[in-house]
FIVEX-535594 format. One record per residue (C-alpha): residue number from 0; residue in one letter; x, y, z. Coordinates in Angstrom, 1 decimal. Layout:
+-------+------+--------+--------+--------+
: marza : base :     xx :     yy :     zz :
+-------+------+--------+--------+--------+
:   NUM :    A :      X :      Y :      Z :
...
+-------+------+--------+--------+--------+
This chain:
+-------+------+--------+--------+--------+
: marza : base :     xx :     yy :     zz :
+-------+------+--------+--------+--------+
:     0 :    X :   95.3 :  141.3 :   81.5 :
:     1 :    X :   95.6 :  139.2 :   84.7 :
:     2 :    X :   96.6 :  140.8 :   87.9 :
:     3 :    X :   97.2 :  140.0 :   91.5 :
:     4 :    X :   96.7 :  142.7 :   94.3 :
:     5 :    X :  100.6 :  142.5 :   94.3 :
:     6 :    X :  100.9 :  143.5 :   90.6 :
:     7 :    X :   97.4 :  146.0 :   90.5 :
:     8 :    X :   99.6 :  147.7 :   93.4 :
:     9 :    X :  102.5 :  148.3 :   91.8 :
:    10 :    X :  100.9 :  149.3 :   88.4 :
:    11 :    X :   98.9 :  152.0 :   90.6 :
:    12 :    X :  102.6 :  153.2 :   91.7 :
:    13 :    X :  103.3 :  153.7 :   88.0 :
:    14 :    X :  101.0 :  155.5 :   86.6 :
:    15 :    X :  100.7 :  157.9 :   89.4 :
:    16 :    X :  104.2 :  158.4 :   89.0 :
:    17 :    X :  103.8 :  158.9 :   85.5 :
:    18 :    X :  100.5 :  161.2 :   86.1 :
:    19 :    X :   98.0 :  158.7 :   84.7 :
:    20 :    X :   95.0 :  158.2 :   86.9 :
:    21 :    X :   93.8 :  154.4 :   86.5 :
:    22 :    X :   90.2 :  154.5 :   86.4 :
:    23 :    X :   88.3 :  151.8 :   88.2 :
:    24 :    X :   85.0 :  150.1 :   86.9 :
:    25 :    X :   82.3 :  150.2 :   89.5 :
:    26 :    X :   79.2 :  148.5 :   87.9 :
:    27 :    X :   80.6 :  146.1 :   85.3 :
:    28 :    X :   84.2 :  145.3 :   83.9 :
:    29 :    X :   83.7 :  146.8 :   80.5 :
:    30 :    X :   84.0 :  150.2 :   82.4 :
:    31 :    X :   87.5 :  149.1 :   82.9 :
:    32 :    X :   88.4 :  150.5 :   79.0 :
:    33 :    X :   86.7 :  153.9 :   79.4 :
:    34 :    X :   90.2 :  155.4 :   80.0 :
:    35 :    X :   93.7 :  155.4 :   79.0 :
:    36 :    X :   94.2 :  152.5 :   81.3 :
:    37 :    X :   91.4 :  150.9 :   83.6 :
:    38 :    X :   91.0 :  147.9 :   85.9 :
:    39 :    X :   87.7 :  146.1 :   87.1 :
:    40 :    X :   88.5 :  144.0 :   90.6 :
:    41 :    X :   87.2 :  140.7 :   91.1 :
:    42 :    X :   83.8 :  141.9 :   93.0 :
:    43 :    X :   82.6 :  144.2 :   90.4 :
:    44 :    X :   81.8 :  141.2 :   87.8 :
:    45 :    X :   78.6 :  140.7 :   89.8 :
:    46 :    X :   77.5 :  143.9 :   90.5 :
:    47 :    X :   75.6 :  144.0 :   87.2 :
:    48 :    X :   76.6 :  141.1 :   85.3 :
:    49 :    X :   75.5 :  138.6 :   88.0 :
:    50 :    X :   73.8 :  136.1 :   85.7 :
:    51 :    X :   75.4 :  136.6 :   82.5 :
:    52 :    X :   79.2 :  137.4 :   82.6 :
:    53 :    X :   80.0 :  136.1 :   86.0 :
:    54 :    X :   79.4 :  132.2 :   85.2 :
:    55 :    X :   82.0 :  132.5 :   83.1 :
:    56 :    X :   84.4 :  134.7 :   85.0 :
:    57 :    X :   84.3 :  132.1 :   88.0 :
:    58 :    X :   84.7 :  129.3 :   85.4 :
:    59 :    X :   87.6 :  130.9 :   84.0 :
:    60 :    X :   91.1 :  130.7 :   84.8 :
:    61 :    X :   91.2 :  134.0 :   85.8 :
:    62 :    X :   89.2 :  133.9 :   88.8 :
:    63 :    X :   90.3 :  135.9 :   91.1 :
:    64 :    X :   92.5 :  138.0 :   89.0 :
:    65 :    X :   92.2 :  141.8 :   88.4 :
:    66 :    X :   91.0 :  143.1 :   84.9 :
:    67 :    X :   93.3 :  145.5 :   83.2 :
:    68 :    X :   92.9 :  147.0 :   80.1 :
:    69 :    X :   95.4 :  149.8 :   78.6 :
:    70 :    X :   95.3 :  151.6 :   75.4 :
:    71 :    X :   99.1 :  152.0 :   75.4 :
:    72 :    X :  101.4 :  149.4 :   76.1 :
:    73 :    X :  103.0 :  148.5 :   79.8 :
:    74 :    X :  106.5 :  147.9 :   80.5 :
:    75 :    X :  107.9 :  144.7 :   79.8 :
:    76 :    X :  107.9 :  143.7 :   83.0 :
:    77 :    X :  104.2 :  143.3 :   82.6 :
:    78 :    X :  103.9 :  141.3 :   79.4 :
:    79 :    X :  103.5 :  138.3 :   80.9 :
:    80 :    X :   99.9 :  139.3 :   82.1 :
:    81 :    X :   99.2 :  139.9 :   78.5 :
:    82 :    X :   96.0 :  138.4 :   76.8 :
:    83 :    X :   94.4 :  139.3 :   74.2 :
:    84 :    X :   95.0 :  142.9 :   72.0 :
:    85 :    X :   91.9 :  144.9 :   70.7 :
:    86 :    X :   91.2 :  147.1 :   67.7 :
:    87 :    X :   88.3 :  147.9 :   65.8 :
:    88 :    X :   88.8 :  146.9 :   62.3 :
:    89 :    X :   86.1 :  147.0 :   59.0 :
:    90 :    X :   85.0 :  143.7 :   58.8 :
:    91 :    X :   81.6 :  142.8 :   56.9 :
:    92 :    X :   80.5 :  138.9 :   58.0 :
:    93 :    X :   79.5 :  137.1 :   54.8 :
:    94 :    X :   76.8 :  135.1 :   56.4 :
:    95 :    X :   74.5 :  135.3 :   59.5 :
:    96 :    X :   73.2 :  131.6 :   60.3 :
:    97 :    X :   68.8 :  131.6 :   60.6 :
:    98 :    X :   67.0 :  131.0 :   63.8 :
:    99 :    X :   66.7 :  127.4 :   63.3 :
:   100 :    X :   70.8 :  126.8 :   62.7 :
:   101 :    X :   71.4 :  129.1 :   65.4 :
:   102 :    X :   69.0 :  126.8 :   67.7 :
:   103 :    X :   71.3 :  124.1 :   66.8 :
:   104 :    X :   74.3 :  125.7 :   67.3 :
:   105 :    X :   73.1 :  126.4 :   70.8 :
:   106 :    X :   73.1 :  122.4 :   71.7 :
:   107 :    X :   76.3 :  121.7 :   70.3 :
:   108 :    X :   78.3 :  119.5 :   72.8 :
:   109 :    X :   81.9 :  120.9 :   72.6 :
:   110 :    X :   80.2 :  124.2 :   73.3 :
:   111 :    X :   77.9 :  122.6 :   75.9 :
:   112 :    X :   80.8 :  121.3 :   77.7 :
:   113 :    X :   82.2 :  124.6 :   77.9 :
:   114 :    X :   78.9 :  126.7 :   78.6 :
:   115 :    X :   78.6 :  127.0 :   82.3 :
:   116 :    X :   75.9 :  125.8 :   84.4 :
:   117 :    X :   74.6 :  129.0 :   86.3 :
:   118 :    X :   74.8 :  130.6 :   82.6 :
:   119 :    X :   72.2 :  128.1 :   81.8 :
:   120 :    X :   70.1 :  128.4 :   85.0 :
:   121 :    X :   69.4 :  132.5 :   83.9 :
:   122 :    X :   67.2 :  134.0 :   86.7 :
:   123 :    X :   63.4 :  134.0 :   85.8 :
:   124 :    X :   62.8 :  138.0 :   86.8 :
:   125 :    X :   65.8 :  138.8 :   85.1 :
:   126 :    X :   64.6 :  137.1 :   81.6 :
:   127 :    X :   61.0 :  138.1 :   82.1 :
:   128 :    X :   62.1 :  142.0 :   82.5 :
:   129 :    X :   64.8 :  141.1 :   79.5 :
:   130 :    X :   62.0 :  139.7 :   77.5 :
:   131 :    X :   59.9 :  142.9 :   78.3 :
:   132 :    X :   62.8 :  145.1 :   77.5 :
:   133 :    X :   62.8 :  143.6 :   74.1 :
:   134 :    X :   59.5 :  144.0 :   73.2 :
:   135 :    X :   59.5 :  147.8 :   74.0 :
:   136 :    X :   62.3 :  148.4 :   72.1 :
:   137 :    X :   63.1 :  146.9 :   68.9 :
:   138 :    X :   60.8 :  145.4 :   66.3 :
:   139 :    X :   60.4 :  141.4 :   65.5 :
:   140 :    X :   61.6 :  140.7 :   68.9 :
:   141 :    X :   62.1 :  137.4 :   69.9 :
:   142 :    X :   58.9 :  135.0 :   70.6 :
:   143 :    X :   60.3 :  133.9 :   74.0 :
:   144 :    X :   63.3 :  134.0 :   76.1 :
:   145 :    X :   64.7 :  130.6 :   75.3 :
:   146 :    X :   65.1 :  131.7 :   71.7 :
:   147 :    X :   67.1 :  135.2 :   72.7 :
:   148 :    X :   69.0 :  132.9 :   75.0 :
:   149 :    X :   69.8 :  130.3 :   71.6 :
:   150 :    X :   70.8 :  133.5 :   69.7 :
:   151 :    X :   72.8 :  134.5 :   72.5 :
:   152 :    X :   74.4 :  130.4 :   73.1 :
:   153 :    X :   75.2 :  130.4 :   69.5 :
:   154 :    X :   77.2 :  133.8 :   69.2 :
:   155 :    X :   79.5 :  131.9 :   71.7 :
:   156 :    X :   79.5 :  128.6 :   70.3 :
:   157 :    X :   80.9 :  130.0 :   66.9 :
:   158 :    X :   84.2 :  130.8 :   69.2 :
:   159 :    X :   84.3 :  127.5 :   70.9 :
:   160 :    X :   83.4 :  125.8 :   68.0 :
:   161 :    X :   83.6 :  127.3 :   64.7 :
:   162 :    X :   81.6 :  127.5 :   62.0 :
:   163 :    X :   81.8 :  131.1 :   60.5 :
:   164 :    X :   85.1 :  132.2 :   59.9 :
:   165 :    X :   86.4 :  135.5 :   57.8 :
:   166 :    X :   89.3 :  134.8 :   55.3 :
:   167 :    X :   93.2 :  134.8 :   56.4 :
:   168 :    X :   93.1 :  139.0 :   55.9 :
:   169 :    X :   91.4 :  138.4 :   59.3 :
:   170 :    X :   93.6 :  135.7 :   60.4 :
:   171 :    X :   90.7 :  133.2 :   59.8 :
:   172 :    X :   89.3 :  134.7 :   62.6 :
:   173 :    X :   85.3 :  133.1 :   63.7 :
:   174 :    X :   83.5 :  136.3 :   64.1 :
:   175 :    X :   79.7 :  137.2 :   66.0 :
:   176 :    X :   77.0 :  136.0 :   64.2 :
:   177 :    X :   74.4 :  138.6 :   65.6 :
:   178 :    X :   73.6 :  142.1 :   65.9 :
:   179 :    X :   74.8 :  143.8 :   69.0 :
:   180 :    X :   71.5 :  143.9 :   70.0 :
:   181 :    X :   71.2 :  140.0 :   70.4 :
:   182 :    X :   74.6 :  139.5 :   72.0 :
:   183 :    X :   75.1 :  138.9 :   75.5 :
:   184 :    X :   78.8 :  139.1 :   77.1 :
:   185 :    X :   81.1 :  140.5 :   74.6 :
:   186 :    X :   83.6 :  140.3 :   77.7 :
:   187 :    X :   83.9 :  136.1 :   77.2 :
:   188 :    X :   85.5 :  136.7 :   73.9 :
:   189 :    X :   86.8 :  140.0 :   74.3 :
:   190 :    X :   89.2 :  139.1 :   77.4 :
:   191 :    X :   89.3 :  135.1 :   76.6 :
:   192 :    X :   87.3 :  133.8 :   79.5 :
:   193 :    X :   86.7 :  130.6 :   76.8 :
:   194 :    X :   91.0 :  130.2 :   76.5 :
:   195 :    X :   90.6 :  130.0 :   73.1 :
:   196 :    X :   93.6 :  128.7 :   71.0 :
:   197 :    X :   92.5 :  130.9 :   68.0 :
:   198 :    X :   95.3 :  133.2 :   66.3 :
:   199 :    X :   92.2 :  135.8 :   66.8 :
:   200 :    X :   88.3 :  136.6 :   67.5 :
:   201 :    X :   86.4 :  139.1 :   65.1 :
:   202 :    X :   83.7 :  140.2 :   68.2 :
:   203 :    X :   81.2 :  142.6 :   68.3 :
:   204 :    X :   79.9 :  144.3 :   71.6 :
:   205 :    X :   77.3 :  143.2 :   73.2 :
:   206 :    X :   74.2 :  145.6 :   74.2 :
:   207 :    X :   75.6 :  146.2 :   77.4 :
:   208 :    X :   79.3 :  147.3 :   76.4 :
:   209 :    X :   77.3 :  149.4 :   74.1 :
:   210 :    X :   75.2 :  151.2 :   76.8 :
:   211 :    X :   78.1 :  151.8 :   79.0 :
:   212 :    X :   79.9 :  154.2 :   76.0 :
:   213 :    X :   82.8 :  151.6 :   75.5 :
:   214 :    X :   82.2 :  150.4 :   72.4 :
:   215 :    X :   80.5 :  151.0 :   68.8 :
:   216 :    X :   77.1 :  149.1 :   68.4 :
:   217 :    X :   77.6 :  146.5 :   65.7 :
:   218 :    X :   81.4 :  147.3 :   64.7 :
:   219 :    X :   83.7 :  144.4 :   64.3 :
:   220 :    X :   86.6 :  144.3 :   66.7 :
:   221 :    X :   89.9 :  141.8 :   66.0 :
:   222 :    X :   91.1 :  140.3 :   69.3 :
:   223 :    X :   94.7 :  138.9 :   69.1 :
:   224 :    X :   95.0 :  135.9 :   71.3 :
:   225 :    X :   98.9 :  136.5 :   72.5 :
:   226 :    X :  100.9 :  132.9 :   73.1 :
:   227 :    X :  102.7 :  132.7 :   75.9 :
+-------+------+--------+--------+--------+
């Protein structure tokens, strides 16, 4: 959901009336569904998703705008800041492209023309210590930081440009083609930064929704696009 300080304000009122204590994300906006109902204000994109989520929050049409996320439904008054729906669902992907397709995947121009730019330009002590991270951590890492970064284009560029889709019990939905491991930004698809036109997205959460307790590692999540 999109909200102005106007609208934040007068949710606020709400739920205090109604004894609901709206928790607010202080390090990244995934925080913002640890609760009942949560919001993440414009500034806290940054604070550790600087080089990863941010791009494509300030590319977005939300710019600006308040993250809220509610495990219950508003009043009607605020359905018109309604995005996208979430629930976790038991979907098992049918194929997972290899390195070599995802590479290509990574270049393909319609997602290219979406990708932004500072996405692209990833800070060089932020990918070394990445790349160090992974090498601690799990086994058959990958070989360099452009190919984590290919992995991580091409989970986003089967949403902007489908290849991989489940059958219409999933509403033909493209799903992640990764491990939560090697997914950056759940939070593009999650909250539509991409303004997808898809009936629905079959994501899973990326390491760092994972970390933060928000989300299962690796489950399947079906994100309703709502039409306005």
């Amino acid at each position: 959901m999109r909200f102005d300080d106007k609208n934040l304000a007068e949710l606020q009122k709400q739920m205090k009336a109604k004894g609901t204590d709206m928790v607010c994300a202080h390090y990244s906006p995934c925080e913002a569904m640890r609760s009942d109902v949560g919001y993440a204000e414009p500034h806290i994109w940054p604070v550790l998703c600087k080089p990863d989520a941010t791009p494509w929050y300030t590319q977005s049409k939300y710019v600006g705008k308040h993250l809220v996320v509610s495990s219950f439904s508003l009043d009607k008054d605020y359905d018109q800041f309604l995005e996208t729906t979430i629930n976790p669902v038991s979907f098992e992907p049918f194929y997972f492209p290899p390195e070599d397709e995802k590479a290509a995947m990574a270049q393909d121009e319609i997602y290219l023309s979406c990708e932004p730019e500072a996405w692209r330009n990833f800070p060089e002590e932020w990918a070394e210590e990445l790349q160090k991270g992974f090498a601690r951590s799990i086994d058959n890492p990958p070989k360099s930081f452009d190919e984590l970064r290919n992995r991580w284009a091409a989970v986003h560029a089967n949403f902007v440009n489908p290849r991989y889709r489940a059958d219409e019990t999933f509403l033909n939905a493209p799903y992640s083609i990764a491990e939560s491991v090697y997914i950056s930004t759940c939070c593009v698809e999650l909250f539509n930064l991409i303004d997808s036109k898809e009936a629905a997205l079959l994501v899973r959460p990326c390491i760092g929704a994972v970390y933060a307790e928000v989300m299962e590692k690796d489950r399947y999540y079906l994100v309703r696009l709502v039409k306005k």
